[in-house]
BAVO-163296 format. One record per residue (C-alpha): residue number from 1; x, y, z. Coordinates in Angstrom, 1 decimal. Layout:
// residues N
<site k="NUM" u="X" v="Y" w="Z"/>
...
***
This chain:
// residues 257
<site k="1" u="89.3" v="129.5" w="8.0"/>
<site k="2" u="85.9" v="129.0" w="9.6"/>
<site k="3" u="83.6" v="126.4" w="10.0"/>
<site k="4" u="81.3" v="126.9" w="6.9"/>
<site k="5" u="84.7" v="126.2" w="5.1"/>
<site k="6" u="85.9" v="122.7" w="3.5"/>
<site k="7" u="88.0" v="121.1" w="5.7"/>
<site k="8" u="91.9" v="121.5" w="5.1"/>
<site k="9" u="93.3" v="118.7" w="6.9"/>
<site k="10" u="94.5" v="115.5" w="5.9"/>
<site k="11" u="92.3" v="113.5" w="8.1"/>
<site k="12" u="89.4" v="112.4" w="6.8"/>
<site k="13" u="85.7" v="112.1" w="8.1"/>
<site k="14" u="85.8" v="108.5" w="9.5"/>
<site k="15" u="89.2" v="109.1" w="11.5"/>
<site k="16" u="88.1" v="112.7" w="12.7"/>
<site k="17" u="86.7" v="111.4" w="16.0"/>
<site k="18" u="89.9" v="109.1" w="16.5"/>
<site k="19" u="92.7" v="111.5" w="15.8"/>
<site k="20" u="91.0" v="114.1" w="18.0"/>
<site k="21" u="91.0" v="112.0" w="21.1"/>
<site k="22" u="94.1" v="110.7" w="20.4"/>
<site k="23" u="96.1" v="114.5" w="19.7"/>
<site k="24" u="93.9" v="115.5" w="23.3"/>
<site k="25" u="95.4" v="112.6" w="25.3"/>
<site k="26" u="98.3" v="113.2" w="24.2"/>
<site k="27" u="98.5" v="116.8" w="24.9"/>
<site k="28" u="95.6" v="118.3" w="27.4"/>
<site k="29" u="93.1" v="115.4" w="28.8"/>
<site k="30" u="94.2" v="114.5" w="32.1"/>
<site k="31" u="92.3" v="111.1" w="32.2"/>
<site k="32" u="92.3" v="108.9" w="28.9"/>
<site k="33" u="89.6" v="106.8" w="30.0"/>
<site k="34" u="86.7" v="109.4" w="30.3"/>
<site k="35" u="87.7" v="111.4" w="27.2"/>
<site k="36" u="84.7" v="109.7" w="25.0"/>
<site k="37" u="81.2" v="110.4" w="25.3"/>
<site k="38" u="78.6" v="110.9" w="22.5"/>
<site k="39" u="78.5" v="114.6" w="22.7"/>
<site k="40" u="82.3" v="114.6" w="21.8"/>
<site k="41" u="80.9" v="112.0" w="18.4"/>
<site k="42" u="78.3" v="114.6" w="17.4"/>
<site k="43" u="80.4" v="117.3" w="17.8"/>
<site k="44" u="82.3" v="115.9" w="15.1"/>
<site k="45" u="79.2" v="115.2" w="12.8"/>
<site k="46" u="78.0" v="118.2" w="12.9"/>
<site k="47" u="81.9" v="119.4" w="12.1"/>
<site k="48" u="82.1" v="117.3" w="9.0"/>
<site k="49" u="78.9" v="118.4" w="7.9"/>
<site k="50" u="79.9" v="122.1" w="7.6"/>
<site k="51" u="77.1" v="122.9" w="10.2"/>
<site k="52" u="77.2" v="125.4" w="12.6"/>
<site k="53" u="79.1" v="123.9" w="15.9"/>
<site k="54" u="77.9" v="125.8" w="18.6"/>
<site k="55" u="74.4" v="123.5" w="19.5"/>
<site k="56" u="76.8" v="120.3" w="20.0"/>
<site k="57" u="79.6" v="122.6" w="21.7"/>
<site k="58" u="77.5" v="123.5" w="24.2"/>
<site k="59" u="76.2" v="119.7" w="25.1"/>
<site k="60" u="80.0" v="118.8" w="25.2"/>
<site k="61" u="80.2" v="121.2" w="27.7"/>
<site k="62" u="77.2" v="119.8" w="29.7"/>
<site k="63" u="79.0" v="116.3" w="29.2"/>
<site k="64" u="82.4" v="118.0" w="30.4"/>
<site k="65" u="80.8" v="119.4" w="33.5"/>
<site k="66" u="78.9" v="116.9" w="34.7"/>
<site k="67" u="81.7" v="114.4" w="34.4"/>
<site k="68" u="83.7" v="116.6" w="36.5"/>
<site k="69" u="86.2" v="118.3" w="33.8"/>
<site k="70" u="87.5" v="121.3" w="34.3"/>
<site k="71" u="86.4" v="124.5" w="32.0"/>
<site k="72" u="89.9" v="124.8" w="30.7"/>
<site k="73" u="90.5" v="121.2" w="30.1"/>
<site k="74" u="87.2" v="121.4" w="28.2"/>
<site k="75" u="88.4" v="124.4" w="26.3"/>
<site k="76" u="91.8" v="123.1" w="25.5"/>
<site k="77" u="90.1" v="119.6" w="24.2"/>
<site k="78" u="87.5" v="121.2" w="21.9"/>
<site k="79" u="90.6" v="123.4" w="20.1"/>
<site k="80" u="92.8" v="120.1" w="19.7"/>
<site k="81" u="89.4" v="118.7" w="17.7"/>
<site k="82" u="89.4" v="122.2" w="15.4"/>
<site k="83" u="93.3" v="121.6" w="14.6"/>
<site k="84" u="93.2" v="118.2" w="13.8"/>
<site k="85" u="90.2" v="119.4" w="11.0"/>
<site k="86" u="92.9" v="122.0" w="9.8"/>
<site k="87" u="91.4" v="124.9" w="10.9"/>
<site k="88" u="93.2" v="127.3" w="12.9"/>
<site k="89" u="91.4" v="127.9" w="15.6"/>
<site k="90" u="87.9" v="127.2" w="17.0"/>
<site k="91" u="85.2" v="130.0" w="16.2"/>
<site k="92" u="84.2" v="132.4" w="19.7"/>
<site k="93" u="80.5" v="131.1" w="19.1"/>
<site k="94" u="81.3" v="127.6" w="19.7"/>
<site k="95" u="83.5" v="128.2" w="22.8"/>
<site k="96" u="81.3" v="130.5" w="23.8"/>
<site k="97" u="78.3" v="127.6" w="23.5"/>
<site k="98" u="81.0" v="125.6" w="25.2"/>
<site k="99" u="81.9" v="127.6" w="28.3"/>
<site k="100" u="77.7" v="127.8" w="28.4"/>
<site k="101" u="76.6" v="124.1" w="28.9"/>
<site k="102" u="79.8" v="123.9" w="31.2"/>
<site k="103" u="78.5" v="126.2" w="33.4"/>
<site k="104" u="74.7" v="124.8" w="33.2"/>
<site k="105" u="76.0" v="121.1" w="34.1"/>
<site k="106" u="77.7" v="122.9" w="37.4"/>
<site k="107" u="75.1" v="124.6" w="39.0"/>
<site k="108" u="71.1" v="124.9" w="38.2"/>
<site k="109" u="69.9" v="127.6" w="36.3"/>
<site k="110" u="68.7" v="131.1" w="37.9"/>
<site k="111" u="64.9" v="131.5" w="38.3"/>
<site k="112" u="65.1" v="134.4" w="35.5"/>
<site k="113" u="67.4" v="133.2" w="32.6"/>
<site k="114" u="67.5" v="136.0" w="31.1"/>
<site k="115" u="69.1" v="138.0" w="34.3"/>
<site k="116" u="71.6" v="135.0" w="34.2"/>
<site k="117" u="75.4" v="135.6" w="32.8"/>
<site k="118" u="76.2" v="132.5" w="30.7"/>
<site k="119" u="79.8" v="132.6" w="31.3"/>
<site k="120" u="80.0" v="132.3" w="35.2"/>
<site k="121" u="76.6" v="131.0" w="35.9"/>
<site k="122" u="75.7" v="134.2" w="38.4"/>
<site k="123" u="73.2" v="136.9" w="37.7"/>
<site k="124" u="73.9" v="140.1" w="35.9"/>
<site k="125" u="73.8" v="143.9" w="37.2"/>
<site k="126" u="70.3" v="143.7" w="36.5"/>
<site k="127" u="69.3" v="140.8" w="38.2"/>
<site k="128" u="71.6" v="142.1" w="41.2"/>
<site k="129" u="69.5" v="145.3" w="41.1"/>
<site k="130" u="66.5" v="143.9" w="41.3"/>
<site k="131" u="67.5" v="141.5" w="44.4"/>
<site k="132" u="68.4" v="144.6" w="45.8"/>
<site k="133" u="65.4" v="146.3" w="45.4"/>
<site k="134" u="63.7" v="143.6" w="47.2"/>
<site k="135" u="66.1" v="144.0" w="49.9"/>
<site k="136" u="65.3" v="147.6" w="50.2"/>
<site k="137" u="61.5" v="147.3" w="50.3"/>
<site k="138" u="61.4" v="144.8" w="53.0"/>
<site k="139" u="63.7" v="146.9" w="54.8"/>
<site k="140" u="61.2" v="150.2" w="54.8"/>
<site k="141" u="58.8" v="147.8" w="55.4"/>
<site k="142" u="60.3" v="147.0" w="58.6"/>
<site k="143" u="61.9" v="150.3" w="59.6"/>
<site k="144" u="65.2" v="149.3" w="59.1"/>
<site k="145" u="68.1" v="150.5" w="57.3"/>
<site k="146" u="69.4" v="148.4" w="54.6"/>
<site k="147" u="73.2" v="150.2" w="55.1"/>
<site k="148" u="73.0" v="148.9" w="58.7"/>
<site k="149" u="71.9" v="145.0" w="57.5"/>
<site k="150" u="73.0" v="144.4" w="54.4"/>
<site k="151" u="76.3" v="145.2" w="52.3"/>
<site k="152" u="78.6" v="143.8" w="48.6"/>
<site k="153" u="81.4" v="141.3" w="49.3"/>
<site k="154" u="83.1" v="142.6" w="45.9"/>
<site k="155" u="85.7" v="140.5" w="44.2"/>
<site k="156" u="88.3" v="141.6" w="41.7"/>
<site k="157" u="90.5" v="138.9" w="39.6"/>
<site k="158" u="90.8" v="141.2" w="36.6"/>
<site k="159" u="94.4" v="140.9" w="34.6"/>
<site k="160" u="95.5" v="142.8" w="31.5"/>
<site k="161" u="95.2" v="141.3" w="28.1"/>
<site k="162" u="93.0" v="138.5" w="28.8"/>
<site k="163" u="92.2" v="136.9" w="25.4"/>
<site k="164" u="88.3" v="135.9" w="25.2"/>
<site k="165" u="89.0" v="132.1" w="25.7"/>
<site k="166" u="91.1" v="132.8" w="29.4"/>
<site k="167" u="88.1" v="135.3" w="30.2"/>
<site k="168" u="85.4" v="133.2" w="29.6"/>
<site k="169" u="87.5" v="130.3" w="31.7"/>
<site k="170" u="88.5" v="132.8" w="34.4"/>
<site k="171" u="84.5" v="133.8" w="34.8"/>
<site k="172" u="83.3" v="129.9" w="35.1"/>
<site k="173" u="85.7" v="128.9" w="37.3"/>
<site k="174" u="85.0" v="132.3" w="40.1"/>
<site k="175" u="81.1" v="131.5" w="39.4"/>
<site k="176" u="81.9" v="128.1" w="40.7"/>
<site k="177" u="83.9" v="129.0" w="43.3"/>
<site k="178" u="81.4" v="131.5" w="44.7"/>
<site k="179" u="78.7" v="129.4" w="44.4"/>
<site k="180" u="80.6" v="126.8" w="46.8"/>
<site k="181" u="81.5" v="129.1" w="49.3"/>
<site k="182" u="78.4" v="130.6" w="49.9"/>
<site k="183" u="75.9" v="128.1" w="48.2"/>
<site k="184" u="72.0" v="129.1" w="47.9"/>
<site k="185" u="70.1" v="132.4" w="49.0"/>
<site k="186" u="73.1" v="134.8" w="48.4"/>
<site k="187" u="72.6" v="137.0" w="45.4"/>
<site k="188" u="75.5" v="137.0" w="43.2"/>
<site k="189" u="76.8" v="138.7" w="39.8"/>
<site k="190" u="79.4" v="139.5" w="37.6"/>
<site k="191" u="79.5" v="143.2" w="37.3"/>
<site k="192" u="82.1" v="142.8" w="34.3"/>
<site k="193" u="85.3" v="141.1" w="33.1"/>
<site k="194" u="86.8" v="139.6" w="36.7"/>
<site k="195" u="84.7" v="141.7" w="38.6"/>
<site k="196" u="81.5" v="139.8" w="40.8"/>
<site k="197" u="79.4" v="141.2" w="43.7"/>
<site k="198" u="77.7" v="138.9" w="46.1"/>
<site k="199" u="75.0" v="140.5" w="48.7"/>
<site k="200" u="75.5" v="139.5" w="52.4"/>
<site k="201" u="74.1" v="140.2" w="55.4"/>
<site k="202" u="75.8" v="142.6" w="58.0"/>
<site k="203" u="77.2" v="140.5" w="60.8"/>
<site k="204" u="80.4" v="139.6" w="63.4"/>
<site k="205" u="81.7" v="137.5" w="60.8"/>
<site k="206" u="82.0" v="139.2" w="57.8"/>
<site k="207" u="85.3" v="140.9" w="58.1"/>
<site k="208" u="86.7" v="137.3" w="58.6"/>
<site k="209" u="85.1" v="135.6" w="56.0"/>
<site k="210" u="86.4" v="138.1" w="53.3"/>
<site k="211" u="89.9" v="136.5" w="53.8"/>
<site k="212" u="88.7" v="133.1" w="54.0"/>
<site k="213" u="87.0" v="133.8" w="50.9"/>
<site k="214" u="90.4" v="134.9" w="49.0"/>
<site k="215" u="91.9" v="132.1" w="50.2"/>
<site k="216" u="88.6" v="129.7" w="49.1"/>
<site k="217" u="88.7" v="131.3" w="45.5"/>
<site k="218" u="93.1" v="131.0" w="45.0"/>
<site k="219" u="92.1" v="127.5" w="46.2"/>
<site k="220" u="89.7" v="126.9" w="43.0"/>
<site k="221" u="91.4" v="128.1" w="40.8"/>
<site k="222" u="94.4" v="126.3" w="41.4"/>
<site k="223" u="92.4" v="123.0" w="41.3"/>
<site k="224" u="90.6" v="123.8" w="37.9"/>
<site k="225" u="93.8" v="125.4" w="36.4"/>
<site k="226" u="93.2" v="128.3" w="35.7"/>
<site k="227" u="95.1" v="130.6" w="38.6"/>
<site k="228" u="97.5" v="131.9" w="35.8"/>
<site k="229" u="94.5" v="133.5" w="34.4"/>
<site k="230" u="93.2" v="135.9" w="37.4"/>
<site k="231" u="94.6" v="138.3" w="39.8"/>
<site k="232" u="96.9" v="136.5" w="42.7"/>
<site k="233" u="95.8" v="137.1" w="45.4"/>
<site k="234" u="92.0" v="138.2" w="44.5"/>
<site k="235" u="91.3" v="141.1" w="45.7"/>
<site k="236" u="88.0" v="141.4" w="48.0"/>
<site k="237" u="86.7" v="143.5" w="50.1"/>
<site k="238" u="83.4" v="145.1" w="51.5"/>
<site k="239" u="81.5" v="147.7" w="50.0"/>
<site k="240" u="78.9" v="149.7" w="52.1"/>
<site k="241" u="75.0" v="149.8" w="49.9"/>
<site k="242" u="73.8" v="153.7" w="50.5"/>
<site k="243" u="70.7" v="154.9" w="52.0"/>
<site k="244" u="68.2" v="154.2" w="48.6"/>
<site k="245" u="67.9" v="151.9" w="46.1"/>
<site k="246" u="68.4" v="154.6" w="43.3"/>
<site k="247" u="71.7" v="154.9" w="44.8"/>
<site k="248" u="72.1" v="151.5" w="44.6"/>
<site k="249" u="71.6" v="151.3" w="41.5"/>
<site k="250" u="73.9" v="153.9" w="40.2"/>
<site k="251" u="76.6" v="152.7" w="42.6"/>
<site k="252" u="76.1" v="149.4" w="40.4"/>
<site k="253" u="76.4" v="150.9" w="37.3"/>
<site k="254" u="79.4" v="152.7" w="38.5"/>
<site k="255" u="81.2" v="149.3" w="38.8"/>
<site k="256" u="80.6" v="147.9" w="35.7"/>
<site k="257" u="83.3" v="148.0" w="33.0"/>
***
């Protein structure tokens, strides 16, 4: 059944909202007293109108974030609400708008949107290209070499199977994770399903900080519940740029998958 479909259910339009929150407490909402708020109500409107779901998905997931749930707690909530309207399961688009406004409540937007992944709140390849074309101007600029100064902390969660609602919580949750660890100025992407790249600087403390890192990011994902969904322990490690950006570039495009 999907969304443009008439509802199923035995629960009718002005109970909808109740038996939702209800069925979540019961079953996936940590706290009952922060489960309301009027993204959650509008949601449901635009449910019961047989409208498309994924423009008041994504504000729950803004409400979610900011209020401190987690992305799978979010998830899991907005499914109990498409069972308890009889369908079977909520459409990709609307999780998909979900997992979105989650990850634009957690961290600010990129300067270039449209270089910006929408399910872990880093940049794409693309955007990670271009930051690294920057870095290699500014390096011939100064007669430097940018395999001395600069190199990829890469990080690998990736498990088999991973159905699109564990991938798209699995990818919020590292974005957040990274983007505590190192905060702002560090250029960071996913490079594809598990798989993110952060650029760092060369220097005495970066063979140390890859294992801190591991630990950091087994750390998050325990606390947002979602460490059954990724690689244990994540595997990182430090991956030399070459001598040119068009190198670069292609050694980028080799790691995407």
């Amino acid at each position: 059944m999907t969304v443009n479909e008439h509802l199923t259910g035995t629960v009718g339009p002005s109970t909808l909202l109740d038996t939702w929150q209800a069925a979540s407490i019961e079953s996936v909402w940590l706290r009952p007293g922060d489960w309301y708020t009027p993204a959650a109500e509008a949601l449901v409107e635009a449910l019961e109108a047989r409208l498309d779901t994924a423009p008041s998905a994504f504000r729950l997931g803004q409400a979610r974030s900011e209020s401190g749930v987690g992305i799978t707690e979010a998830i899991d909530d907005m499914a109990v609400l498409f069972r308890s309207a009889g369908f079977e399961s909520a459409p990709i688009r609307s999780i998909r708008a979900l997992c979105e406004g989650w990850t634009q409540g957690s961290v600010a937007a990129p300067a270039a949107p449209q270089m910006a992944d929408a399910e872990s709140g880093l940049g794409t390849a693309e955007y990670l290209t271009q930051r690294l074309s920057e870095v290699y101007g500014f390096a011939n600029r100064q007669g430097t070499t940018v395999t001395q100064t600069h190199a990829l902390v890469m990080i690998d969660v990736s498990v088999a199977d991973a159905d699109p609602w564990q991938r798209m919580a699995r990818n919020a949750a590292v974005g957040q994770a990274l983007k505590a660890a190192y905060g702002d100025g560090y250029p960071m992407a996913r490079l594809g399903d598990g798989l993110y790249a952060v650029l760092v600087e060369r220097g005495t403390s970066l063979g140390r900080g890859v294992a801190v890192l591991r630990d950091h990011i087994s750390d998050r994902a325990v606390t947002m519940r979602v460490g059954n969904l990724m690689r244990q322990p994540p595997r990182v490690w430090i991956e030399s740029l070459p001598d040119t950006h068009h190198y670069a570039h292609e050694l980028i495009e080799s790691m995407q998958r």
